[in-house]
TORMARRO-900366 format. One record per atom (N, C-alpha, C): residue in one letter; atom name; x, y, z. Coordinates in pm, 1 decimal, padded with zeros to 6 digits. Atoms other than C-alpha are relative to their C-alpha. Layout:
<pts>
  rest  atom         u         v         w
     A    CA         X         Y         Z
...
</pts>
This chain:
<pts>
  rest  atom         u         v         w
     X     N   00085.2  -00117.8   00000.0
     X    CA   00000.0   00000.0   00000.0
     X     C   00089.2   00123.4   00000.0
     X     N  -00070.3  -00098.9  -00024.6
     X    CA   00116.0   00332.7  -00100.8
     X     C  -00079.6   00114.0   00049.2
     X     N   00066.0  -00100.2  -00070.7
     X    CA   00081.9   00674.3   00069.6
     X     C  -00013.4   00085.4  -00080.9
     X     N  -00020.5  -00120.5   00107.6
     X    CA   00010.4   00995.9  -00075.0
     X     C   00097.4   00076.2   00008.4
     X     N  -00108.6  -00037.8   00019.3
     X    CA   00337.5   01123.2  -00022.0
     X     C   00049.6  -00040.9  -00123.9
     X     N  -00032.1   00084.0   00116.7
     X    CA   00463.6   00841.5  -00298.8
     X     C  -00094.6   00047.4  -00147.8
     X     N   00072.8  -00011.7   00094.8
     X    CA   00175.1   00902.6  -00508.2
     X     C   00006.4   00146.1  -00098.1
     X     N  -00003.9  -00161.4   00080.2
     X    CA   00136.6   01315.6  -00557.1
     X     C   00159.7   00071.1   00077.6
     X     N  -00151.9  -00109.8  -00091.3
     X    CA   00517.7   01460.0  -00413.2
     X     C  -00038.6   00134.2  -00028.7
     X     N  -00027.2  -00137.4   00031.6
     X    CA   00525.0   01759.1  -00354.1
     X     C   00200.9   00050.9   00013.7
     X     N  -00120.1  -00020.2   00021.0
     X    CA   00844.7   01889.9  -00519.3
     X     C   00072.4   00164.2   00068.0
     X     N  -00031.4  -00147.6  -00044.4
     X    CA   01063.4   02194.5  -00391.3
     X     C   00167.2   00012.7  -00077.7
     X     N  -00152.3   00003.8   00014.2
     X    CA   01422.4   02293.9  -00484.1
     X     C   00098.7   00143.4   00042.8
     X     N  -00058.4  -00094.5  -00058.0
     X    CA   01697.9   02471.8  -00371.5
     X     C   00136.0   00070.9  -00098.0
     X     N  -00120.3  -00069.6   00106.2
     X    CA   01974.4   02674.4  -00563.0
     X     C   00119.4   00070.3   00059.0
     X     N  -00092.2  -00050.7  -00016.5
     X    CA   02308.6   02758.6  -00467.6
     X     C   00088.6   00046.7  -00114.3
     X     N  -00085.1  -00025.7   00059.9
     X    CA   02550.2   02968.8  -00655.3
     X     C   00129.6   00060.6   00048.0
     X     N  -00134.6  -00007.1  -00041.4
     X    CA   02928.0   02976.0  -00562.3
     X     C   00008.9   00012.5   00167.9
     X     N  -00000.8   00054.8  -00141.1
     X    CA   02845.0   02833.7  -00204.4
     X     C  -00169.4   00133.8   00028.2
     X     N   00144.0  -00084.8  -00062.3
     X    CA   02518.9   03122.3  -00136.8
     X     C  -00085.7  -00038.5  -00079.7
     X     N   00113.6   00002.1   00012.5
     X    CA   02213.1   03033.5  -00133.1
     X     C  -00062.3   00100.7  -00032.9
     X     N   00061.4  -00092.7   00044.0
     X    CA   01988.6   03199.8  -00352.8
     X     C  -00145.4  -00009.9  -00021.4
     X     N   00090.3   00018.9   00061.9
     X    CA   01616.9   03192.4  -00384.2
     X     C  -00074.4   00012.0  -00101.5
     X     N   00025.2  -00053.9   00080.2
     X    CA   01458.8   03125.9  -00707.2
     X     C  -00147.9  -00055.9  -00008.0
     X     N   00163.9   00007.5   00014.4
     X    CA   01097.7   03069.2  -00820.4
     X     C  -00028.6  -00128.2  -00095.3
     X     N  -00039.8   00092.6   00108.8
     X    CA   01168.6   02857.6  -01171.5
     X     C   00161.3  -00014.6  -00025.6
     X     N  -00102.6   00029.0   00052.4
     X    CA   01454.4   02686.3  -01306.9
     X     C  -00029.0  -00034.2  -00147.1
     X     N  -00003.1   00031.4   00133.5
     X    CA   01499.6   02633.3  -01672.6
     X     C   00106.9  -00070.9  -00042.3
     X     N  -00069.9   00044.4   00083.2
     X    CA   01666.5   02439.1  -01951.7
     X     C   00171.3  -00061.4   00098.0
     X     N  -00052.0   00027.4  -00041.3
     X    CA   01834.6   02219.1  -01720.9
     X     C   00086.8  -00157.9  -00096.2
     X     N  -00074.1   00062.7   00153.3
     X    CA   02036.7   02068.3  -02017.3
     X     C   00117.4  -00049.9  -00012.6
     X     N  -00127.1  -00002.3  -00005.3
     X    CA   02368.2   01903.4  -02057.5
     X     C   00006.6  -00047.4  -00164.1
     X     N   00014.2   00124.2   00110.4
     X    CA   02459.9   01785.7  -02418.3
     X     C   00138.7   00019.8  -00083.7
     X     N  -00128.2   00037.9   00068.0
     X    CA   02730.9   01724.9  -02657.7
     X     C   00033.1   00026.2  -00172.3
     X     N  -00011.0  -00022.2   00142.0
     X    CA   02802.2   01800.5  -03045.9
     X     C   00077.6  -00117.9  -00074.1
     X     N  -00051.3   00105.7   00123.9
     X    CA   02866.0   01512.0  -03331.1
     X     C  -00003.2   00038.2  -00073.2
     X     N  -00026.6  -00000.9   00141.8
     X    CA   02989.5   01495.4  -03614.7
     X     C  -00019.9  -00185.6  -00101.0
     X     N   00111.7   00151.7   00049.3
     X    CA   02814.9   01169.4  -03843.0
     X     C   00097.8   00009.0  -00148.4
     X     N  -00131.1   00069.4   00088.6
     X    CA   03101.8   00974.8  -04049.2
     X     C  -00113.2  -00122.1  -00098.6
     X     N   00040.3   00116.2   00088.7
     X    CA   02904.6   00788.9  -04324.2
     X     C   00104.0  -00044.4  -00164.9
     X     N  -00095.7   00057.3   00096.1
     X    CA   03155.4   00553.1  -04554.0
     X     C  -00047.3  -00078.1  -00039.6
     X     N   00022.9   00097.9   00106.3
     X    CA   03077.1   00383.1  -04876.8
     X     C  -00121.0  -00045.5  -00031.2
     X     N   00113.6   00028.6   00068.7
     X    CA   02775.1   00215.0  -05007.2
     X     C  -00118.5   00001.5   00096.6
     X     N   00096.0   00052.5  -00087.0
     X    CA   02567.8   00066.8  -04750.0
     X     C   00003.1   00091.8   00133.4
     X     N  -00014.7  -00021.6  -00108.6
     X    CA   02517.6   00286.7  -04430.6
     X     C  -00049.1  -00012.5   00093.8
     X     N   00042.7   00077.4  -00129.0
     X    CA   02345.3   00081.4  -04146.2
     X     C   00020.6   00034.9   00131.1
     X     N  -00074.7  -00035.2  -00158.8
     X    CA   02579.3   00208.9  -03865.4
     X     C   00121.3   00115.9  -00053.6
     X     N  -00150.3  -00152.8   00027.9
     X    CA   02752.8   00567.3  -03975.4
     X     C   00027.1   00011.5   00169.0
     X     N  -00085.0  -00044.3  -00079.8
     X    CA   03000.3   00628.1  -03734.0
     X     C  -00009.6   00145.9   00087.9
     X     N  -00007.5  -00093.0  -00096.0
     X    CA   02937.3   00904.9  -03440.3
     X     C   00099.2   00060.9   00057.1
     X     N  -00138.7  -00069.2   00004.3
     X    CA   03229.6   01138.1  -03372.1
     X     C  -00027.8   00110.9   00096.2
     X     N   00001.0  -00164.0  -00112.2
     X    CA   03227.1   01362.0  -03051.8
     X     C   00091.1   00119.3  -00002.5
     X     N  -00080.1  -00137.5   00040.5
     X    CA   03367.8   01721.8  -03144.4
     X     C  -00009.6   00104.4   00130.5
     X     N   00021.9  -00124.7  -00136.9
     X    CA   03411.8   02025.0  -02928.5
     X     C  -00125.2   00046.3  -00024.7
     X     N   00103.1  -00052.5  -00041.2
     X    CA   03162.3   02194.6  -02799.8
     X     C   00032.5   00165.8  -00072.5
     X     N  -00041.0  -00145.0   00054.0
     X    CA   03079.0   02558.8  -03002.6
     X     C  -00127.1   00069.1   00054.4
     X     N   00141.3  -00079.9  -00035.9
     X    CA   02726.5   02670.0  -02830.3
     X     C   00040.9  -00050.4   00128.9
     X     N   00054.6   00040.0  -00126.8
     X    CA   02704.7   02670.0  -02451.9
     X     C  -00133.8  -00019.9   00059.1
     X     N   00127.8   00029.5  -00028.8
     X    CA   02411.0   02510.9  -02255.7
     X     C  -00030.9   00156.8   00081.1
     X     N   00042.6  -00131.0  -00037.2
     X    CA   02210.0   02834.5  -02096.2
     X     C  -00092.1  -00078.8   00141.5
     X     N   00081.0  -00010.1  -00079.9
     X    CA   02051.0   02778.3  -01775.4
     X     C  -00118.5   00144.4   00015.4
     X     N   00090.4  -00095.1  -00023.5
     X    CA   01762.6   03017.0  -01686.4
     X     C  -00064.2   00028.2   00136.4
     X     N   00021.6  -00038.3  -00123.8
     X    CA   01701.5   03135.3  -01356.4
     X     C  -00120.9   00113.2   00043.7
     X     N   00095.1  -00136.2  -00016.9
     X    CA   01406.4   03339.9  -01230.7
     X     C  -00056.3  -00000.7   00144.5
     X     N   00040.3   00008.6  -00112.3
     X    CA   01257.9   03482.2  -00921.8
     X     C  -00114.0   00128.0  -00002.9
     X     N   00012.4  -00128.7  -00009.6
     X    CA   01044.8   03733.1  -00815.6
     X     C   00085.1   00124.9   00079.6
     X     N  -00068.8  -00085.1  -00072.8
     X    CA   01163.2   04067.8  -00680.8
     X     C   00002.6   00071.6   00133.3
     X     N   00010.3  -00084.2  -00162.2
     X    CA   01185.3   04214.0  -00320.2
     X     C   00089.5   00059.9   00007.0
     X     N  -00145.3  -00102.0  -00044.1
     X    CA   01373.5   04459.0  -00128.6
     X     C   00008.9  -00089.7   00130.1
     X     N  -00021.6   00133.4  -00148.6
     X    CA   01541.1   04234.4   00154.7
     X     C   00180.3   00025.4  -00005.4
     X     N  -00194.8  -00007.3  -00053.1
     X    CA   01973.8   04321.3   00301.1
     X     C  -00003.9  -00151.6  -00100.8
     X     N  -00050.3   00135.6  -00005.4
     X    CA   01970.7   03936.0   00257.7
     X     C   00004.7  -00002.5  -00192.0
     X     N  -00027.4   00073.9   00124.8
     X    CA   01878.7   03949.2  -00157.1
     X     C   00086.7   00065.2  -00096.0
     X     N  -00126.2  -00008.5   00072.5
     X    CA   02153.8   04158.0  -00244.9
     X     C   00081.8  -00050.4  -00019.8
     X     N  -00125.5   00074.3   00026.4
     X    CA   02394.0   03924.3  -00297.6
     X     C  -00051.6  -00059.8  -00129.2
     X     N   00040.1   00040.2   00173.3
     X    CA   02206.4   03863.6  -00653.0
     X     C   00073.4   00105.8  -00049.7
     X     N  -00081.5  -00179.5   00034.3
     X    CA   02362.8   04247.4  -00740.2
     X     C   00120.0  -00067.0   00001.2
     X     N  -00152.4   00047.2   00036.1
     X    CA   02708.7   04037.2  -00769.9
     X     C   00022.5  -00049.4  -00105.9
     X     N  -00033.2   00068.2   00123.5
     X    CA   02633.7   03862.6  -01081.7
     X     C  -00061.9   00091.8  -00066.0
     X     N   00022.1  -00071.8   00095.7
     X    CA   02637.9   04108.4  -01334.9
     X     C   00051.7  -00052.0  -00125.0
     X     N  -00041.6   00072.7   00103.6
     X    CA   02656.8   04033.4  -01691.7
     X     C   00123.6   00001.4  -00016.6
     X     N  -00195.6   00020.3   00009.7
     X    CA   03037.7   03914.3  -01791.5
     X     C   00036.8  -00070.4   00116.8
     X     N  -00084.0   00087.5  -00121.3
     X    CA   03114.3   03768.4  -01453.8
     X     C  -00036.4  -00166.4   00051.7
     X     N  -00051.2   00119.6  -00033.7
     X    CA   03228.5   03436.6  -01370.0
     X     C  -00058.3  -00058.3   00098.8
     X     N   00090.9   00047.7  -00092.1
     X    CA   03023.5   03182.5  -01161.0
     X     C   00114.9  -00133.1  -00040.5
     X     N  -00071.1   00135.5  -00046.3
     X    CA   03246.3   02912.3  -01015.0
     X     C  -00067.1  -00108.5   00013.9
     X     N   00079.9   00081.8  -00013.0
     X    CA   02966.4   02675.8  -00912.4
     X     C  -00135.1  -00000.5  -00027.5
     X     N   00142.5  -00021.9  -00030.6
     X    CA   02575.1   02612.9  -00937.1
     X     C  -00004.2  -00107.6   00034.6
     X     N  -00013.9   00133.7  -00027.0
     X    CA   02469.7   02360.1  -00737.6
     X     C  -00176.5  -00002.6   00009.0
     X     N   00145.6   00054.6   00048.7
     X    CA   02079.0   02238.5  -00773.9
     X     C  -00080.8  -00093.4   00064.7
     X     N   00021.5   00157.9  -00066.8
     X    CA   01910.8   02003.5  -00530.8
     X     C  -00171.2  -00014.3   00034.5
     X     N   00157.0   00035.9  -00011.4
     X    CA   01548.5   01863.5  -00593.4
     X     C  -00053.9  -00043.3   00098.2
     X     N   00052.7   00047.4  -00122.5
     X    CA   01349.6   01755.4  -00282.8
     X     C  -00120.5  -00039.6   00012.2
     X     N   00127.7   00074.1   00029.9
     X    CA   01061.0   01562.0  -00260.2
     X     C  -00043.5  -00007.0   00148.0
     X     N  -00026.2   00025.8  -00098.6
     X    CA   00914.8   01590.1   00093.8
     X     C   00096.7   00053.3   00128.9
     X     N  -00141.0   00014.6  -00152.1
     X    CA   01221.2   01726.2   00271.1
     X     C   00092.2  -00022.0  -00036.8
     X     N  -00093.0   00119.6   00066.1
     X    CA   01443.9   01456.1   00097.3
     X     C   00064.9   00051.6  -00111.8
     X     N  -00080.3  -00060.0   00150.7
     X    CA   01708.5   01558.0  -00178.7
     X     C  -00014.3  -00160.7  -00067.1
     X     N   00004.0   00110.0   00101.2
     X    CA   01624.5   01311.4  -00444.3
     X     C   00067.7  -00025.1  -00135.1
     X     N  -00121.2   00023.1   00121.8
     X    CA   01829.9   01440.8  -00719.3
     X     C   00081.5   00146.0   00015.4
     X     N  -00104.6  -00057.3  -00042.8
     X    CA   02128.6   01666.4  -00719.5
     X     C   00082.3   00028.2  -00142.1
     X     N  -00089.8   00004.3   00132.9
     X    CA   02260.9   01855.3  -01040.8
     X     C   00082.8   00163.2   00014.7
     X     N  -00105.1  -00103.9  -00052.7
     X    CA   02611.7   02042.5  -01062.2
     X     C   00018.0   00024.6  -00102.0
     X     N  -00092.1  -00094.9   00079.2
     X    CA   02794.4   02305.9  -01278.1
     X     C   00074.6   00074.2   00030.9
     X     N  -00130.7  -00075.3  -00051.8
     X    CA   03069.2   02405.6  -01294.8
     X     C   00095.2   00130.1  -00108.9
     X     N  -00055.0  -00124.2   00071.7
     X    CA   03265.4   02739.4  -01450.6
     X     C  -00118.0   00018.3  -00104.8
     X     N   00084.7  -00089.2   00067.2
     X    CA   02990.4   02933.7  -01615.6
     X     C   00033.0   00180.0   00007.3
     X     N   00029.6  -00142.4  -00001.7
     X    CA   02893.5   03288.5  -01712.1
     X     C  -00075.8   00077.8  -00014.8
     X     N   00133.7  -00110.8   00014.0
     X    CA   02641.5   03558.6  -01668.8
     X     C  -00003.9   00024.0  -00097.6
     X     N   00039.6  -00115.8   00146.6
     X    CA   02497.3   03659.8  -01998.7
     X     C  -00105.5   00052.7  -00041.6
     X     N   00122.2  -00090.4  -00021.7
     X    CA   02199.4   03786.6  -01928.3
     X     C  -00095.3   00037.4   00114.9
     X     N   00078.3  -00017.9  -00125.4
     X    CA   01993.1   03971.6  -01668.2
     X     C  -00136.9   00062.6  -00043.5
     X     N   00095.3  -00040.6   00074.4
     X    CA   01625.4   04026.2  -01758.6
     X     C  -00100.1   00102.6   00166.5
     X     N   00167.0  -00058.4  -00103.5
     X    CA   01342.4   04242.5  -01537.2
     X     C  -00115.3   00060.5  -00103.0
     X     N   00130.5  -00003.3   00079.9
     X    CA   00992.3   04189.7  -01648.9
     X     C  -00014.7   00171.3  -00002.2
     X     N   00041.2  -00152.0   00024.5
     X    CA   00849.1   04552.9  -01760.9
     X     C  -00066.8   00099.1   00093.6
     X     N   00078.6  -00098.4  -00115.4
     X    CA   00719.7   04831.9  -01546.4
     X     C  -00073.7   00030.3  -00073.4
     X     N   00126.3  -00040.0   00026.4
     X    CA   00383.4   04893.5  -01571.6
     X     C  -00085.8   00001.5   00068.7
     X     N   00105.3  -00089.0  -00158.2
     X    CA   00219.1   05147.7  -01317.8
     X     C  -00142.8  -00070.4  -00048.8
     X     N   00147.5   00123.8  -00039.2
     X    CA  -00131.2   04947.5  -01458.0
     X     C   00006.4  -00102.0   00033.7
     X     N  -00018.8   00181.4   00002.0
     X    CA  -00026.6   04619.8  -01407.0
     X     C   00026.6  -00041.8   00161.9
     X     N  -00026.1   00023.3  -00102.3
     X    CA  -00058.1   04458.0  -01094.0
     X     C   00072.6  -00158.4   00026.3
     X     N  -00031.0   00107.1  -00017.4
     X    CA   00168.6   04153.7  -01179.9
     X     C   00108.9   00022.6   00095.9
     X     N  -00130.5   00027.6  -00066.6
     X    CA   00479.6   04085.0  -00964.3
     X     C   00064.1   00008.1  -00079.9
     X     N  -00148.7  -00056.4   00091.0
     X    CA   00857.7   04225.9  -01095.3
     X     C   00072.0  -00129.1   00008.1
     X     N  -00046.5   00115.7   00035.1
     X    CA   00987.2   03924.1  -01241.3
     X     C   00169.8   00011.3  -00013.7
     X     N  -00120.7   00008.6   00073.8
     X    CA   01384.9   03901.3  -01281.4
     X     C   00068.8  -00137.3   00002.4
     X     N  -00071.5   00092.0   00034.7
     X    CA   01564.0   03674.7  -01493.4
     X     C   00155.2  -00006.7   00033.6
     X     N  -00211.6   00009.4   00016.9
     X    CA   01999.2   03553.4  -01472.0
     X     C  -00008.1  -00090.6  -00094.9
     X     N  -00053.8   00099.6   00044.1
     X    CA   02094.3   03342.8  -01742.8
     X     C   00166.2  -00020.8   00014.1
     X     N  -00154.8  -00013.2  -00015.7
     X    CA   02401.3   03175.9  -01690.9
     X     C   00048.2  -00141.7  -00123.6
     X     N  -00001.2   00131.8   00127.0
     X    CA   02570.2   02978.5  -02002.8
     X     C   00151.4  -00061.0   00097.8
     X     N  -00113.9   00143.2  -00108.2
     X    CA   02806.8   02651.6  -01886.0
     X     C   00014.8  -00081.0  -00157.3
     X     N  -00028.9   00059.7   00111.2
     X    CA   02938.4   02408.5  -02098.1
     X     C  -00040.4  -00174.7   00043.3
     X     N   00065.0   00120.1  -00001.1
     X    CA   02751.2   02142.7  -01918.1
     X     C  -00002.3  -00031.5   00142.0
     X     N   00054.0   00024.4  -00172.4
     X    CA   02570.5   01982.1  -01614.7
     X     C   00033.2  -00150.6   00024.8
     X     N  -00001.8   00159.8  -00061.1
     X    CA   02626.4   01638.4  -01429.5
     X     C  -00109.3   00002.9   00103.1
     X     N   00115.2  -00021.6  -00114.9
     X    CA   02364.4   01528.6  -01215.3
     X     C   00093.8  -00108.7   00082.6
     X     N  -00046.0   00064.3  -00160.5
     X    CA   02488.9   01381.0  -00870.8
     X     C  -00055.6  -00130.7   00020.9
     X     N   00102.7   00117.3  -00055.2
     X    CA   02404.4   01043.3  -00797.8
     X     C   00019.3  -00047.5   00100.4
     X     N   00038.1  -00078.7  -00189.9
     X    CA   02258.4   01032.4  -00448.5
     X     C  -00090.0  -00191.9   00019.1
     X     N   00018.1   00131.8  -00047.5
     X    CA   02192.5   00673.7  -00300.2
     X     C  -00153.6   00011.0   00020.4
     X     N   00209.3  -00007.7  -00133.8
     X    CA   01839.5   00594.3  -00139.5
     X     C  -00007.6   00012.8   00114.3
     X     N   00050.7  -00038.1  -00122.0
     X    CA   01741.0   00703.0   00147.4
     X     C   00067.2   00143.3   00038.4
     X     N  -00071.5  -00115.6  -00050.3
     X    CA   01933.2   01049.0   00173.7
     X     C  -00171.1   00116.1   00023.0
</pts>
């Protein structure tokens, strides 16, 4: 017999960048991938040959939150576009429980977005960080952590 924990999770996650914790709202295009080059020789080609090349596009994470005034959320005001992000670290939670766990490493700010001002609009001030990487590993995290 299962519970409804198992059945509907409720998911949460947490986001660190270069050891501080940062709160965000969404995560995006949590992507790692690779570039080939496709070797097909001679008549018959059944099994062309796959060829891993460098990498010429970086993956883009997408980061978003809403906006407040809070001492504590200035420490987003450090990543300005051009600068260097040593770590992101990523940890899904199901419950409480980190269930999956995905890292990056040397990235860079290349974009900072804030949704539009508009004295009619009573949505919440949205701001984006993208940060491009050249690729994610996800952590693999035993059972029961």
């Amino acid at each position: 017999m299962s519970s409804a924990d198992d059945i509907i999770p409720s998911y949460s996650f947490d986001v660190s960048i270069d050891g501080m914790s940062i709160s965000f709202s969404k995560v995006e295009n949590l992507v790692s991938s690779i570039e080939i080059d496709t070797i097909i020789d001679g008549g018959s080609n059944n099994a062309p040959v796959l060829l891993r090349k460098p990498k010429r596009n970086p993956d883009v994470l997408v980061l978003e939150r809403g906006v407040y005034t809070s001492f504590s959320e200035l420490k987003i005001a450090m990543f300005v576009v051009g600068s260097r992000v040593g770590t992101v670290n990523i940890s899904v939670k199901r419950n409480g429980r980190t269930v999956r766990m995905f890292f990056i490493s040397g990235g860079v700010v290349v974009r900072r977005e804030v949704s539009p001002l508009d004295a009619l609009d009573s949505a919440v001030l949205v701001e984006c960080l993208q940060i491009a990487h050249t690729g994610m590993v996800e952590v693999p995290l035993p059972f029961g952590i």
